[in-house]
N, C-alpha and C positions, 0 to 999 in steps of 0.2 A: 187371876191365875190360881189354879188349887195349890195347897202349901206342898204338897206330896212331891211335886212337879220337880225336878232341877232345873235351874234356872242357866239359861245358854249365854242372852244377852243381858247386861247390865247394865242400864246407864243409871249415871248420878249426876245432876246438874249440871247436866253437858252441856259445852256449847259447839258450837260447827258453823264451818265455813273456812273462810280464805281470812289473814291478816287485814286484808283489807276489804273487806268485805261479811261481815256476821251474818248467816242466815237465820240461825234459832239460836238460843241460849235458854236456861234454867231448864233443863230436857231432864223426868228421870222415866221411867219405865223399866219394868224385867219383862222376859218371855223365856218361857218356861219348853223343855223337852217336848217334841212332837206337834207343838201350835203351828196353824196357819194362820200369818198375820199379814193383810192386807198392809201396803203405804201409801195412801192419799194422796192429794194436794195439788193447788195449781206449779205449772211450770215455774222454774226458779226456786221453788218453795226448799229445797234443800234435799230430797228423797233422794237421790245420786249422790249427794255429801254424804247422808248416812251410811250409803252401802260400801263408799271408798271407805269411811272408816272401820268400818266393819272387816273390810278387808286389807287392812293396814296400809291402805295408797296413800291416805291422810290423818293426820294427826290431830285429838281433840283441840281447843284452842282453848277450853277450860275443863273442867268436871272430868269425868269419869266415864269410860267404855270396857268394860270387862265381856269377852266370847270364851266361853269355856273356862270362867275363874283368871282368864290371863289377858296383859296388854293384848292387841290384834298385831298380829305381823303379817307382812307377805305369803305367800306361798303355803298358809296352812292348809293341811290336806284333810282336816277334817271339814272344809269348807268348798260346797260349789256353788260355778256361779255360772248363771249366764244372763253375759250384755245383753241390752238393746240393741247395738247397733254391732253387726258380727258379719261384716260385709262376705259375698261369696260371690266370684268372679264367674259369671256364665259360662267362659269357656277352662275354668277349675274343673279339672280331671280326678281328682282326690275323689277315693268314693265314702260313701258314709259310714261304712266300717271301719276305715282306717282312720277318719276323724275322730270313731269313738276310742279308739284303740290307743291313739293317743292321748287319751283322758285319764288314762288307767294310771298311770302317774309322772309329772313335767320331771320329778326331780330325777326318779329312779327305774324311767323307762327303759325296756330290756331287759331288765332285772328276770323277768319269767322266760318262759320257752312261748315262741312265735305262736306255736297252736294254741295255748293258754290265753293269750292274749286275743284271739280270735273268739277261741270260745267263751268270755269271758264276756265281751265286744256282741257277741251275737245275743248269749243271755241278756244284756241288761237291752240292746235294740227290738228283744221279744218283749221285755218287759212294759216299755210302753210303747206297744203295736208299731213298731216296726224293721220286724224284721223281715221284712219283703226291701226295702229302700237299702239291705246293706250292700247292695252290689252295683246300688246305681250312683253319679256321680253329685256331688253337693249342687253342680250347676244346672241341674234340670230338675231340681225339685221344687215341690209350692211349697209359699210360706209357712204352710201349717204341716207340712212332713218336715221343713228342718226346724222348727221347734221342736218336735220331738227325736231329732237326731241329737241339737244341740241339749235336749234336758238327760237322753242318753251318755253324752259326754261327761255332762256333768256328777251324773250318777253313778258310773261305773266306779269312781273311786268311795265309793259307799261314806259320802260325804254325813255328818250328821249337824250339818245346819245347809241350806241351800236357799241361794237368793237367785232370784231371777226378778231383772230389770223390764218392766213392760211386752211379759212374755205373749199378750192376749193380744197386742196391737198387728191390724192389719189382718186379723182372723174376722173371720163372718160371726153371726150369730152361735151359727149351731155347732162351730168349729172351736169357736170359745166356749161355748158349756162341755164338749167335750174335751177340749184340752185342760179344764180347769178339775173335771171330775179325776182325770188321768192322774193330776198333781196329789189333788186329794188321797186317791189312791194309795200312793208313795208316800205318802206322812204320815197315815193312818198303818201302814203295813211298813214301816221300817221306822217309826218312831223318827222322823227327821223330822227338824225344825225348817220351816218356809217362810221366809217371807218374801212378797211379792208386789212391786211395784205396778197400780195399773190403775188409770181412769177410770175406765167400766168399773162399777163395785158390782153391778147386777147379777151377774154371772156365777158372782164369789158369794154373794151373801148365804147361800145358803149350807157352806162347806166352812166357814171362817171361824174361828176361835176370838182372834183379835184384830183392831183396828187400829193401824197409827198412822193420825192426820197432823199432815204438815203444813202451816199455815201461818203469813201472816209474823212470823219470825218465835214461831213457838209450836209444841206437838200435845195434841192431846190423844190419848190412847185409852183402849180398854175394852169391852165387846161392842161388836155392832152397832146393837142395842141402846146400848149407853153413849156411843160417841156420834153416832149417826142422828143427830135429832137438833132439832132446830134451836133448843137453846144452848146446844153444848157448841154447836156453829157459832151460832151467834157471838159467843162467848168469844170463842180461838179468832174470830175473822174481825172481832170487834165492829162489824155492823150487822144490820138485817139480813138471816140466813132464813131460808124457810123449805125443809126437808117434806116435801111429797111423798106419799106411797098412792100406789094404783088398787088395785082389787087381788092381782097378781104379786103382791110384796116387792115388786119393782119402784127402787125410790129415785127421784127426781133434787138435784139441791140447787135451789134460786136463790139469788142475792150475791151471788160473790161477781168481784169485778173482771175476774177472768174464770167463767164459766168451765165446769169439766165438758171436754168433749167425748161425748159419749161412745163416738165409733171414729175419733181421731186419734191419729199419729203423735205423741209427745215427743218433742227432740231437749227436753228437759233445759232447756233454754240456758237462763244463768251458770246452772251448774255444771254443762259439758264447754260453755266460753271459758268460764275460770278452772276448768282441768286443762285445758290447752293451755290457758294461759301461767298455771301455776307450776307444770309438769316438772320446769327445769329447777323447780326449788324442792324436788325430793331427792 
């Protein structure tokens, strides 16, 4: 990360996970204003631990998480985020306007005038191509138009860190180079900080700043470049990793016992059982 940078997130020898259950420990890493960092790893590996902490749903278990110089709380607004799993009901009559609209903000919605809020709702749905979808209902859209409704939502409160969980899943090829360019977009012209949860790196590599692979009960981080290579794998996964590239800089990673799947669906395994199951202990 360049010195110049201000640094958003902080960890110090963090550890994470549940009481009864440790996913990583001795974690430190910073990321710096305006970076796009990918988050790795097989299922379980703890990438949905990070991001609850990130966003104050969980609590370190050791070390250190600083977002903008401070503990992470609930509800910070300089923070958006969009789930993986964001269920919408077929027959949801809600139209994609009014989803965005209420993004604008949980704590102090109505605060503006109704046309404000419209027009505010329509600007940031032009912003990434779609403002054609504000008038149609959330249940007859495809996948890849409410991704960009729900990264609308999350942008209209001009958030300056933004996480999106597995935004790329269940997108086609060409749908994920355009959705991932979109993002790029938005980071490079509003200076926001990304990071983004997803299997495919393919897509991403060529738009990434930073890398953090979760693995194995430990993170290693840093560009692409550096963390993407078979002995830096080897290293985090403590067996035989062996990083492929094709002719097209498209890379392949063999050896691990739970394989990334490249055009699959993550349900992030361990770490949405123990948000269920920890939920009543916040």
């Amino acid at each position: 990360m360049e010195k110049n940078k201000t640094s958003v997130v902080v960890a110090q020898n963090l550890k994470g996970g549940y009481p009864a259950h440790v996913v990583w420990d001795g974690v430190d890493f910073s990321i710096g204003q305006g970076e796009f960092v990918a988050v790795l790893g097989p299922n379980g590996s703890g990438k949905t631990t990070l991001f609850r902490m990130l966003l104050g749903l969980s609590k370190p278990l050791g070390g250190s998480l600083m977002v903008f110089g401070e503990t992470p709380r609930r509800g910070n607004p300089r923070i958006g985020y969009v789930p993986q799993q964001h269920p919408i009901d077929s027959e949801m009559g809600i139209e994609a306007l009014q989803l965005v609209r209420l993004g604008l903000n949980g704590n102090h919605w109505g605060t503006g005038s109704a046309s404000q809020g419209v027009e505010e709702a329509m600007a940031v749905l032009k912003t990434v191509g779609a403002e054609e979808l504000a008038h149609r209902p959330l249940g007859v859209l495809s996948g890849g138009e409410l991704q960009r409704v729900f990264l609308a939502e999350a942008l209209i409160g001009k958030p300056d860190l933004l996480l999106l969980d597995e935004p790329l899943a269940n997108l086609d090829m060409r749908r994920e180079s355009n959705f991932v360019q979109l993002i790029n977009d938005v980071v490079r012209s509003r200076n926001v900080t990304v990071l983004l949860i997803a299997h495919n790196i393919n897509p991403l590599l060529p738009v990434l700043d930073r890398v953090i692979y979760v693995a194995n009960g430990h993170i290693a981080n840093g560009k692409p470049s550096d963390v993407l290579t078979s002995k830096s794998l080897t290293d985090l996964y403590d067996i035989p990793i062996e990083v492929l590239k094709d002719s097209r800089g498209r890379i392949a990673i063999i050896g691990m016992e739970e394989p990334i799947d490249h055009h699959g669906h993550e349900n992030h395994g361990d770490d949405e059982r123990n948000y269920r199951e920890h939920q009543h202990h916040e």
